[in-house]
C-alpha positions in Angstrom: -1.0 -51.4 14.0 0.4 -49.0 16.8 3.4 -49.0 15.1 2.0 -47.7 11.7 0.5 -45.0 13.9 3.1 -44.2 15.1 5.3 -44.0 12.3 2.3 -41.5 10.3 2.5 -39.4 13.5 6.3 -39.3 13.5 6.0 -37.8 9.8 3.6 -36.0 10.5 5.2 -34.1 13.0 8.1 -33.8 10.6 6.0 -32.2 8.2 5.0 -29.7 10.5 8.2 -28.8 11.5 9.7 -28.8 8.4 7.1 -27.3 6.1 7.6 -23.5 7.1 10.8 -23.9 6.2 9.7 -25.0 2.4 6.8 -22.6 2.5 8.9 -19.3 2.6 11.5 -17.9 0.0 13.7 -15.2 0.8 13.1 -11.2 -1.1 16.2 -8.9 -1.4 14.8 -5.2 -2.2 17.3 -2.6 -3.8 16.7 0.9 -4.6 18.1 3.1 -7.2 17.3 6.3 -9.0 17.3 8.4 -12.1 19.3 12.0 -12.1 17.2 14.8 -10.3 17.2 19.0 -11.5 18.4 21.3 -9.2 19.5 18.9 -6.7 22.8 18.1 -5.2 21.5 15.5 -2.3 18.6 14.3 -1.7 18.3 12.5 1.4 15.4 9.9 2.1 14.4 8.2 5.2 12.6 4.8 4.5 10.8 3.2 7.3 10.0 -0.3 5.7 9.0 -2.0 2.9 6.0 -4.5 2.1 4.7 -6.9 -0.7 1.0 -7.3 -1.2 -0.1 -11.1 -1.9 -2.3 -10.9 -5.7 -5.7 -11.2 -5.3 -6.0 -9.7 -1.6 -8.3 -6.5 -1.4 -5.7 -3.1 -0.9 -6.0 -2.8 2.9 -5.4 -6.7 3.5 -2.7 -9.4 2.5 0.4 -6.7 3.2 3.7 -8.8 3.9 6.7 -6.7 5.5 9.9 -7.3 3.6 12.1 -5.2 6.1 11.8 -2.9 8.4 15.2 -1.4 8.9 14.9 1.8 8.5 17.9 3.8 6.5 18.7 7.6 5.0 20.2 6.9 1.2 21.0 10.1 -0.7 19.2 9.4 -3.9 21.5 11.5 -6.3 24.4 8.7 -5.3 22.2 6.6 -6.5 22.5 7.8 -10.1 24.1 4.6 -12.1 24.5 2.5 -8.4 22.1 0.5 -6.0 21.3 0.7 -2.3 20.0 -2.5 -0.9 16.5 -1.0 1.4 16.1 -4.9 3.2 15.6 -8.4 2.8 13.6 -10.8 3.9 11.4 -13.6 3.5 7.6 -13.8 2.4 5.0 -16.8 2.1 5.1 -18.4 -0.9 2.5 -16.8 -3.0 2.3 -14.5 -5.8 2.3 -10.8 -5.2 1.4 -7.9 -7.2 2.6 -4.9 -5.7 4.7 -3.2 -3.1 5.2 -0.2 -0.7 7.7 1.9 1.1 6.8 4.4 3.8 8.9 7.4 3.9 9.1 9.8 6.7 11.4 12.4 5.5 12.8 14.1 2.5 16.0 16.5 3.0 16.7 18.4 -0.8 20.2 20.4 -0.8 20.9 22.5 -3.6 24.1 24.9 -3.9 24.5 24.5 -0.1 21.2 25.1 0.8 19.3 22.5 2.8 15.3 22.1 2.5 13.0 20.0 4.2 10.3 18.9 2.4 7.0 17.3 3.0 5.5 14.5 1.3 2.5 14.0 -1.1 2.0 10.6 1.3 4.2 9.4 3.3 3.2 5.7 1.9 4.6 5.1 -1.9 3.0 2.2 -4.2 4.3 0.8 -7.1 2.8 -2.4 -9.1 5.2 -5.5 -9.7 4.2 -8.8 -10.5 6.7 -11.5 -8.6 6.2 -14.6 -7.4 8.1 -15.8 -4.7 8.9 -19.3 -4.6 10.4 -21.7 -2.2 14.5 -21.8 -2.3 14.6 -19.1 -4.9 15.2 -15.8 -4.1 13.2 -12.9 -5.2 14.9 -9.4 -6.1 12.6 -6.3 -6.3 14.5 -2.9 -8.0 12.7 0.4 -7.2 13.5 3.1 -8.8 12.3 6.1 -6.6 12.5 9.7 -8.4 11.1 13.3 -7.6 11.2 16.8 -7.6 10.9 19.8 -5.8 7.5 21.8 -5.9 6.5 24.7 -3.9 2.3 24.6 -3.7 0.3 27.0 -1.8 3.6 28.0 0.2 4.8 24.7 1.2 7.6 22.7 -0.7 6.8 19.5 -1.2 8.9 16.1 -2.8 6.4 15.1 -5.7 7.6 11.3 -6.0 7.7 8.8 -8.6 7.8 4.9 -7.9 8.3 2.0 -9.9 9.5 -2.0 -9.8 10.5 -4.3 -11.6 11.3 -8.1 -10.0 13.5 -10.9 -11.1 13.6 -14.4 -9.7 17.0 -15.9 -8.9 17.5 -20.0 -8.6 
């Protein structure tokens, strides 16, 4: 009898070791965009990015993908990726994510401009599951503009995703 015991608690203990481990699947996050008017560069800081389990209420179930934050130049990204992070989530489904922005740099005919956000936090909706030993890849397409309103120039931002699940 001890020795049934102790065998369940030996597997036990293996299953808590090893069941983070099958729990998780890994989320690579690239970034690209469409062609901008009256823009030469435009240089955007991005602070992190997160995925937001389905079914959770807006302010709760937030996952960080990455938070390496990096400068891309958005019009290089006309026809070509940037990868903004990986990382790895819970397995669950998700139905959204988020990147916070803390600066926007427009240059146009060798004049620089810094503008100000709408929000420094961007949403767009994606359904993705992520699933154990698969990996998840998330494309945002981040576009804007220029507006000047009330005196102030501001980057008026457009976000979108699409997600594809990789064996």
């Amino acid at each position: 009898m001890k020795q049934i015991v102790a065998v369940l608690g030996i597997f036990a203990l293996l299953a808590i070791i090893a069941y983070p481990a099958f729990s998780t699947g890994s989320v690579s996050v690239i970034v690209h965009s469409l062609k901008a008017q009256n823009a030469d560069h435009i240089y955007v800081t991005i602070n992190d990015v997160w995925a937001h389990r389905a079914h959770q209420t807006s302010d709760q179930g937030w996952e960080l993908i990455s938070n390496q934050s990096q400068t891309i130049d958005l019009t290089a990204l006309t026809g070509s990726n940037a990868t903004l992070g990986k990382g790895t989530l819970s397995v669950a489904d998700y139905d959204m994510v988020k990147i916070n922005v803390s600066n926007v740099t427009w240059v146009y005919s060798k004049n620089s401009t810094q503008l100000q956000v709408e929000s420094p936090v961007m949403f767009a909706n994606v359904e993705f599951t992520v699933t154990s030993g698969k990996q998840s890849s998330i494309t945002l397409v981040l576009t804007g503009h220029e507006e000047e309103i009330s005196g102030t120039k501001f980057f008026l931002s457009q976000l979108n995703a699409t997600a594809t699940l990789r064996s």
